[in-house]
PAZAPA-4460 file (N, C-alpha, C; in steps of 0.05 Angstrom, whole numbers, plus 32768, in hexadecimal, padded with zeros to 4 digits):
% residues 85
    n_x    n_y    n_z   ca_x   ca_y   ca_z    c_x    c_y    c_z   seq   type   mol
   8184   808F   8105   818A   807F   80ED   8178   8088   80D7     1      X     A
   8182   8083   80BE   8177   8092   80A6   8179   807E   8092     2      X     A
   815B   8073   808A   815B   8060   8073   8157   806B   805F     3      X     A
   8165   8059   8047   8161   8061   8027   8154   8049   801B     4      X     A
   813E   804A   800D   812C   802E   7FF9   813F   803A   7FD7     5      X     A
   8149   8027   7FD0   8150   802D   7FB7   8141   8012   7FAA     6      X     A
   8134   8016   7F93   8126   8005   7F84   8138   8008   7F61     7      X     A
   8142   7FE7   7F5C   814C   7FE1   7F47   8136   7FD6   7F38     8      X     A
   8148   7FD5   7F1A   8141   7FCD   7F08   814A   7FB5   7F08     9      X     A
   813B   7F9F   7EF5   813A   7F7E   7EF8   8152   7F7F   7EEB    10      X     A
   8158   7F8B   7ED8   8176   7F7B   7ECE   8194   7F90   7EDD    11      X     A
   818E   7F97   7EF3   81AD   7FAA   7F03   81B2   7F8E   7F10    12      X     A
   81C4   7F88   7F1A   81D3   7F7E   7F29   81D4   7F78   7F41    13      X     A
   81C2   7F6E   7F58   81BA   7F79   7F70   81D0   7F7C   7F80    14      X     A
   81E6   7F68   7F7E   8201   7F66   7F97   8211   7F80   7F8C    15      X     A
   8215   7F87   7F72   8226   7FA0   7F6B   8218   7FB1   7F7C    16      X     A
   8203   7FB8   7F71   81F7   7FD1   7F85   81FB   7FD2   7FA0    17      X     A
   81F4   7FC2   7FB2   81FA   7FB9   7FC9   8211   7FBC   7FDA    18      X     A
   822A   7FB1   7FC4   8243   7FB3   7FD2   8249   7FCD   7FD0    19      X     A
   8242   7FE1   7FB2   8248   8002   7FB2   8249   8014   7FC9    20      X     A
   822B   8005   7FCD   8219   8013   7FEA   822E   8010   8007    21      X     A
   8232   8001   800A   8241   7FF4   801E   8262   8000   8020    22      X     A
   8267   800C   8005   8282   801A   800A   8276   8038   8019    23      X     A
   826B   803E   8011   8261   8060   8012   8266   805B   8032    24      X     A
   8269   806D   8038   8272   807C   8059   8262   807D   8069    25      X     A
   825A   8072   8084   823D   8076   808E   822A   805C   808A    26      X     A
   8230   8053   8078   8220   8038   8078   8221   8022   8089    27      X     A
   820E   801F   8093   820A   8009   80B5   8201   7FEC   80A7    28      X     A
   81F0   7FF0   8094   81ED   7FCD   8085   81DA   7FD4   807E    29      X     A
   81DC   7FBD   8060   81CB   7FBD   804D   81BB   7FAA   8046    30      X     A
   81A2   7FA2   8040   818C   7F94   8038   817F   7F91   8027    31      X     A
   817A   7F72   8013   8166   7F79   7FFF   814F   7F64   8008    32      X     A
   8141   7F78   7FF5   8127   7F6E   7FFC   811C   7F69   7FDA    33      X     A
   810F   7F53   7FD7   8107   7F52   7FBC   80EA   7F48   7FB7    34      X     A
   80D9   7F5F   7FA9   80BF   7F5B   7F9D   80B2   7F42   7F97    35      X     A
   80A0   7F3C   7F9B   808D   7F25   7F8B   807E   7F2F   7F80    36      X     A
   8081   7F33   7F61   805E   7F4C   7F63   8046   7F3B   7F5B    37      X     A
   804D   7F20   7F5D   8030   7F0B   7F5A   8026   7F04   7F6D    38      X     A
   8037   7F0B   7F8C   8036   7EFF   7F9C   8010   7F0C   7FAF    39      X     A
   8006   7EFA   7FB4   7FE5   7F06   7FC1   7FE1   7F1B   7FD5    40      X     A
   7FFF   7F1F   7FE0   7FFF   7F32   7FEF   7FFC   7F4C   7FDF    41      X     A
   8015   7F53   7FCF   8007   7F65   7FC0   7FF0   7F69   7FAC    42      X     A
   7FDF   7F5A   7FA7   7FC3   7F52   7FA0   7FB7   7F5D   7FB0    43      X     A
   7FB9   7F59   7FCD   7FA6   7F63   7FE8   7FA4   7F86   7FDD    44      X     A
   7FC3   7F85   7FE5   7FCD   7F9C   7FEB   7FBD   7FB0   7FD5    45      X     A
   7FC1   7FAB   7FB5   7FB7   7FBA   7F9F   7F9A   7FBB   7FA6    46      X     A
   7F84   7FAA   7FB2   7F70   7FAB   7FB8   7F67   7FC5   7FCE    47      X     A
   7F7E   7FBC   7FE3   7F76   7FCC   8009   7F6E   7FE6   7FF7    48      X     A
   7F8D   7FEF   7FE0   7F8C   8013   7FE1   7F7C   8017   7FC6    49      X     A
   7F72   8002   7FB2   7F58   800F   7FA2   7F45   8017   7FB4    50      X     A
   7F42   7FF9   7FC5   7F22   8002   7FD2   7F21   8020   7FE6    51      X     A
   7F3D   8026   7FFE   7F3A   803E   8003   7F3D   805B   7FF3    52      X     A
   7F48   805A   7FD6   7F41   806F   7FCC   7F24   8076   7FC2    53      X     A
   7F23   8061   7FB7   7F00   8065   7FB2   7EF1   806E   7FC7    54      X     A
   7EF2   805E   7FDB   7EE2   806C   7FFB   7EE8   8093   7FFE    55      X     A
   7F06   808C   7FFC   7F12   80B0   7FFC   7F06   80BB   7FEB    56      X     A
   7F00   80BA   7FCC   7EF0   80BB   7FBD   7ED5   80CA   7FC2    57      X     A
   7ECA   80B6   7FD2   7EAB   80B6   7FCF   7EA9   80CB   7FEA    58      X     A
   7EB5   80CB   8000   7EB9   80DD   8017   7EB6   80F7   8012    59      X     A
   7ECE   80FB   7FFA   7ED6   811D   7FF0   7EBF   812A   7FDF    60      X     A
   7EB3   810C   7FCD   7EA2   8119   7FBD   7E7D   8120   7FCC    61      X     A
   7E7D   810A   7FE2   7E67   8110   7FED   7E68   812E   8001    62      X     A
   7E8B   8136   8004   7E8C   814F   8012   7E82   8169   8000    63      X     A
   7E88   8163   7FE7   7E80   8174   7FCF   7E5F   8176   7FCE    64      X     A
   7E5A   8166   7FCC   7E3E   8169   7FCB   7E2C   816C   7FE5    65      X     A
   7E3C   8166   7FF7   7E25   816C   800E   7E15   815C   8015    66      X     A
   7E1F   8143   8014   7E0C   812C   801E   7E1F   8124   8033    67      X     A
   7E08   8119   8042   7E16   810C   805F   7E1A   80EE   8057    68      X     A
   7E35   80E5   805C   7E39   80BE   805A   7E24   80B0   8071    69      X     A
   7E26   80A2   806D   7E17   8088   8084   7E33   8083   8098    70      X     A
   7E29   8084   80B6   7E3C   8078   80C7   7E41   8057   80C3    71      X     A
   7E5B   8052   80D0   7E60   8035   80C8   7E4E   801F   80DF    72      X     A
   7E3F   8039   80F3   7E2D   8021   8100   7E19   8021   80EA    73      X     A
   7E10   802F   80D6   7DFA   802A   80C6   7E01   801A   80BA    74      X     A
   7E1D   8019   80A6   7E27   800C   8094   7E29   7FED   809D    75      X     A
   7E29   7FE6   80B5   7E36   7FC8   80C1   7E15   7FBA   80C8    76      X     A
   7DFF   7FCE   80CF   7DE4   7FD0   80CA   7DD6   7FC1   80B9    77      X     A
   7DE2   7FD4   80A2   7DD5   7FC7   8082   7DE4   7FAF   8079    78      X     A
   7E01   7FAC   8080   7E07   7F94   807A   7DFF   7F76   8087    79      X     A
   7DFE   7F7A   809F   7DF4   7F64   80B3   7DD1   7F60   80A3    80      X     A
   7DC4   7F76   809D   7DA5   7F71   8091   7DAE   7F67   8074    81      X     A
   7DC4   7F6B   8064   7DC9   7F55   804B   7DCE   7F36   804F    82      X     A
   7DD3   7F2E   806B   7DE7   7F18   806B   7DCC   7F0E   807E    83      X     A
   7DC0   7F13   8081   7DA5   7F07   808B   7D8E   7EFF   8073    84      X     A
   7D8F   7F13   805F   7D73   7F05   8046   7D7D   7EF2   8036    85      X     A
***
């Protein structure tokens, strides 16, 4: 089976599009799914992949320079010694 994501615009039609889809040949069923973009999930979400690019970031650039990172037993280390003073 072979999915397609087609992403509309707020003012298309959603059932026109839908039923189009649904004539075409091959089509097993169709689904919408609709955005919240205030919704906190995607809030998380915009957060999860700033914070891992930055990390990616700082990984590539510490590869550039030649410094070694701290392991995350150091890292969980220094944090447990913040959450103690």
């Amino acid at each position: 089976m072979t999915q397609i994501l087609v992403t509309l615009n707020e003012d298309v039609a959603t059932q026109s599009v839908r039923k189009a889809i649904e004539l075409l040949r091959g089509v097993a069923s169709t689904m919408v799914f609709q955005k919240n973009t205030d919704s906190k999930t995607l809030r998380q979400q915009k957060y999860v992949k700033e914070s891992l690019e930055r990390a990616f970031d700082e990984v590539n650039q510490a590869k550039r320079e030649g410094r070694k990172l701290m392991s995350a037993d150091d890292f969980i280390k220094e944090l447990q010694g913040e959450q103690t003073v």
